[in-house]
Each structure stands twice: as structure tokens, then as C-alpha cells.
Legacy VTK file of the C-alpha trace (Angstrom):
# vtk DataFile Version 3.0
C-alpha trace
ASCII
DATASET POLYDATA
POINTS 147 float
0.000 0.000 0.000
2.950 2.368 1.029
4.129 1.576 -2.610
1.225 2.293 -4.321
1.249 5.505 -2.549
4.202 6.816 -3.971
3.286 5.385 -7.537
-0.086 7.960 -7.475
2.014 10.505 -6.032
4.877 10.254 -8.701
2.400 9.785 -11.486
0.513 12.955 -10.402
4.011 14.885 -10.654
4.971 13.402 -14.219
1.116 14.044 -15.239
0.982 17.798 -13.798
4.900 18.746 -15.556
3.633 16.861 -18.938
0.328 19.480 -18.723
2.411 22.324 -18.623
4.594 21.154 -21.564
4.595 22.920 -24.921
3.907 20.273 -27.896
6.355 21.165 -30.140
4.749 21.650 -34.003
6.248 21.207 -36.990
7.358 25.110 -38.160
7.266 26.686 -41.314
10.414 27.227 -43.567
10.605 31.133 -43.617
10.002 33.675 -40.865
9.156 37.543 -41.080
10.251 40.303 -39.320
9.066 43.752 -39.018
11.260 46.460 -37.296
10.097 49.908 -35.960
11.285 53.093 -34.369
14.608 52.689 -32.537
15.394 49.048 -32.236
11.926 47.919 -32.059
11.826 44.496 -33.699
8.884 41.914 -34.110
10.230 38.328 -35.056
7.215 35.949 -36.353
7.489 32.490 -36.646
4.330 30.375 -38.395
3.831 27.255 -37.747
3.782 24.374 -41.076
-0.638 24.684 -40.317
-0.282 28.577 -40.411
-2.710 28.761 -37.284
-0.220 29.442 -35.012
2.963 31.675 -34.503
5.678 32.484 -32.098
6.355 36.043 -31.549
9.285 37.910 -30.109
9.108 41.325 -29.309
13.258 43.179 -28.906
14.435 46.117 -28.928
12.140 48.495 -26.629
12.697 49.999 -22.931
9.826 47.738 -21.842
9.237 44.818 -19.554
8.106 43.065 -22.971
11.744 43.562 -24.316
12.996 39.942 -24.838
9.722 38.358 -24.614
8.321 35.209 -26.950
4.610 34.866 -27.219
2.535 31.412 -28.676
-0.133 33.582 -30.776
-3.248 32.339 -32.416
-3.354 33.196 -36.207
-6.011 34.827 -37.735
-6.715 35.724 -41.596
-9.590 38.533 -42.261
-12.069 36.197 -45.106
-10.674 37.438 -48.547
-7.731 39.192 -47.655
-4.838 37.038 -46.570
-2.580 39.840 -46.358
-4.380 40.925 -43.434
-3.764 38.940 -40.456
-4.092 39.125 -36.738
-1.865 37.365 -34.104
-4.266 36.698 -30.743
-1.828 35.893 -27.577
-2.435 32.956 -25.174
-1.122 34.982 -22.606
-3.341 36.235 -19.941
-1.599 38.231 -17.588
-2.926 41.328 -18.466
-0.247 43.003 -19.910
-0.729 40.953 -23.419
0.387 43.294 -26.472
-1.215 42.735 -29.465
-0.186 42.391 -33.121
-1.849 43.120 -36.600
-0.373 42.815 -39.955
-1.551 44.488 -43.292
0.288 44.089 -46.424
3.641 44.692 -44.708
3.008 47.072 -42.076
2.445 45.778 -38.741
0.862 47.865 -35.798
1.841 46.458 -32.550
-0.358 47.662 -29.406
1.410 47.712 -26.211
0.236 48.182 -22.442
2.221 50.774 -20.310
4.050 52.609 -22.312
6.155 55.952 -21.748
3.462 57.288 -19.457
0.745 56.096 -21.718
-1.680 53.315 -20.699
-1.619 51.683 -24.427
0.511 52.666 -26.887
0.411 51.628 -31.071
3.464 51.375 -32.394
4.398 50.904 -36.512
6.638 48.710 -37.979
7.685 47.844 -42.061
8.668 44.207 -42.892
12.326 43.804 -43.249
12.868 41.168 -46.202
16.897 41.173 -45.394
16.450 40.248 -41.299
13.302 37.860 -42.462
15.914 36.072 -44.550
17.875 35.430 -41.377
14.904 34.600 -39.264
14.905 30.683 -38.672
11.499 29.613 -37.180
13.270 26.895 -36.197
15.569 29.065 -33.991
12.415 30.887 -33.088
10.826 27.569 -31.823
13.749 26.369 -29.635
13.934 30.482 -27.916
10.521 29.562 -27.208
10.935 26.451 -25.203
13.743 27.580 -23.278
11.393 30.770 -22.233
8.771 27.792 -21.204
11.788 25.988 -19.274
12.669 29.541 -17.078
9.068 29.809 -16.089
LINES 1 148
147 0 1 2 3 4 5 6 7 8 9 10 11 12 13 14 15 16 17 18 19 20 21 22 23 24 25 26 27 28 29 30 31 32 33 34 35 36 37 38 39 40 41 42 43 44 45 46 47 48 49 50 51 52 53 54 55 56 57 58 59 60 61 62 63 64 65 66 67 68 69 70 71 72 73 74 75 76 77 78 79 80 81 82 83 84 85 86 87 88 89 90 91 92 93 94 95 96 97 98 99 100 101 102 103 104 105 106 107 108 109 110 111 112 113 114 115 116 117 118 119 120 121 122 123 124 125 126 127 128 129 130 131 132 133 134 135 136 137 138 139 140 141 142 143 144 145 146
């Protein structure tokens, strides 16, 4: 009985980790990036279904700086240059991200005095060459891992 004890308890410890695990998908061959004011940089990384994406947001004087985001994609019906990334996050200070043929506004809580701020940003073809989503994918996990 003391045995089986410890069996429930260890399985409840494998079962809880395993729920918080990410399942890594298969990702998509190219990546985009869009780059803003200052060093402001969005790296986006589909997945090979092109419903999901992994964002990083670099390059601003926020507590956002550094951070990777598992994003829900969203094409408007009839314009698939139009898309809208939706963040799983939930902490309240979520940003948000919308792309239209190139230009990509990204909305940010709590910034420079202002309670949410939209910032622009162009898509850089030369840094989206050098964007693996591959890369993107492994930053991603070893965010999960710190947390």
C-alpha cells in the first residue's frame, strides 16, 4: 500500500509537468520580421498549419523587451494579407499584433506614461531572410523551461 502511494504521487508529478509542456509543431520554412522606431523588432514564426505563430518582441525599454509569445493566427475572409496574431497569454499586460500588407501595428500596455501605446513597424525582407522559425521555436521552449 505504502508503494502504491508513492506510484499515485509520482504519477501525479509526471502528469501535472507533462500538462504544462509545450507540444512542439512542426514550423514553417521562412520567418518575417518587421522592425520599428529605434530598435523595435517583431520576429514571427508560423507554424507548417499557419494557425499558429511564435512572436518575439526586442528592442524596446519595456518589460516586454525579450519576450516570446505562442499567438493564435487569424486571416480577415478574402484578404490574406491581413492577419491578426491573438496571444495565449493572460496576464494582463498581453500586447497585441496586426499585420496588413507589410506594415504591422503592434499595441502595447504601459508605455512611456501612456496606458496603451500603437506602435508601426515595415517588414524587413533582409532580417526575415535570417529569421529561422526553427531558432524561433527552440527560444521559445527555453522561455517555457525559465518559467
Amino acid at each position: 500500500m505504502k508503494n502504491m502511494t508513492q506510484i499515485l504521487c509520482l504519477l501525479l508529478c509526471l502528469w501535472g509537468t507533462s500538462a504544462l509542456a509545450w507540444d512542439r509543431p512542426a514550423m514553417a520554412k521562412y520567418g518575417a520580421v518587421y522592425t520599428g522606431q529605434e530598435f523595435l523588432r517583431v520576429d514571427v514564426a508560423h507554424n507548417q498549419a499557419d494557425d499558429h505563430a511564435i512572436l518575439k518582441i526586442s528592442g524596446i525599454n519595456h518589460k516586454l523587451d525579450g519576450q516570446m509569445f505562442w499567438a493564435e493566427v487569424r486571416y480577415q475572409a478574402g484578404h490574406p494579407e491581413r492577419v491578426v496574431y491573438v496571444f495565449s497569454e493572460s496576464d494582463g499586460e498581453r500586447p497585441e499584433f496586426y499585420v496588413d500588407n507589410g506594415v504591422g501595428r503592434l499595441m502595447i500596455p504601459n508605455w512611456r506614461g501612456q496606458a496603451r501605446v500603437e506602435l508601426k513597424l515595415y517588414y524587413d525582407h533582409k532580417l526575415s531572410a535570417e529569421t529561422p522559425p526553427e531558432q524561433l521555436a527552440t527560444d521559445y521552449e527555453n522561455q517555457l523551461k525559465q518559467k
